[in-house]
C-alpha positions as CSV (number, residue, x, y, z in Angstrom):
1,X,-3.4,5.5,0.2
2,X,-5.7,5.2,2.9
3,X,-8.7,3.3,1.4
4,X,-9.7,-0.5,2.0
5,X,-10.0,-2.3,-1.3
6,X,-12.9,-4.5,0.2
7,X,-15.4,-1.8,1.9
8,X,-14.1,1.5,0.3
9,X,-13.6,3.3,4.0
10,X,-11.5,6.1,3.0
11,X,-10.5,9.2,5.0
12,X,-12.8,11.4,6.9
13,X,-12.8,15.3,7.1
14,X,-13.7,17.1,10.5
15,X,-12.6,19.8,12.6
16,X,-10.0,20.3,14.9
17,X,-11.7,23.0,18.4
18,X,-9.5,24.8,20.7
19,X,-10.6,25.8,24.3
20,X,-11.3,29.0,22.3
21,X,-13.6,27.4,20.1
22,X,-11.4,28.2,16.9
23,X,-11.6,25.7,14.4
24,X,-9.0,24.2,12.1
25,X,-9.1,21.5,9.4
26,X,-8.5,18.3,10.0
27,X,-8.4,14.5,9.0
28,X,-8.7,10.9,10.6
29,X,-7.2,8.1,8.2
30,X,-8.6,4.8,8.2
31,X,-6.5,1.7,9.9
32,X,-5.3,-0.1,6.4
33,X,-3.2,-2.6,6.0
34,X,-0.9,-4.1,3.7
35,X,-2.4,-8.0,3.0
36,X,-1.5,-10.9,1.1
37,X,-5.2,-11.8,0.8
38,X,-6.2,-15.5,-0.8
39,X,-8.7,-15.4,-3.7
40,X,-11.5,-17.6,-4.7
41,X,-9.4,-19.8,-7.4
42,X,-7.0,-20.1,-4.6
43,X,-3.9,-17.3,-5.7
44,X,-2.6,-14.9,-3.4
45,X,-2.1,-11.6,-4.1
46,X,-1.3,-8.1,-2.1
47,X,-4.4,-6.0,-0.5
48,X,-5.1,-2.8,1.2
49,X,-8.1,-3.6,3.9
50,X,-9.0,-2.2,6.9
51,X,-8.8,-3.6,10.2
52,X,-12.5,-3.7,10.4
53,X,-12.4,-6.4,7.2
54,X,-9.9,-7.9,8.4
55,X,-11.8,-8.8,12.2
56,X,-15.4,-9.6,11.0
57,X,-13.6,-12.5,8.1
58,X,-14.5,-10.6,4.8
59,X,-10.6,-11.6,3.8
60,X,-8.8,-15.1,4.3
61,X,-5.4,-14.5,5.0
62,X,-2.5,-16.5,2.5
């Protein structure tokens, strides 16, 4: 589920290299988090954001 519902980070794709320089697939998941997240009208409700969101105050926390 790794995608933030603010900024729409997902996963990124990239490449695991051995000493011998042979390559394998691999993936780095975004840091998301489960949120109860306030709302303009003042209701909560449950988020995924990432960590990023959550530091630079795109989200109030309920």
């Amino acid at each position: 589920m790794a995608k933030c519902e603010i900024c729409d980070k997902g996963v990124h794709f990239g490449n695991n290299v051995s000493h011998s320089h042979r390559r394998s697939n691999r993936k780095w998941n975004s840091n998301v988090q489960s949120v109860r997240v306030k709302s303009d009208n003042g209701s909560v409700s449950k988020m995924y954001v990432c960590t990023s969101c959550l530091r630079s105050g795109k989200v109030e926390r309920a």
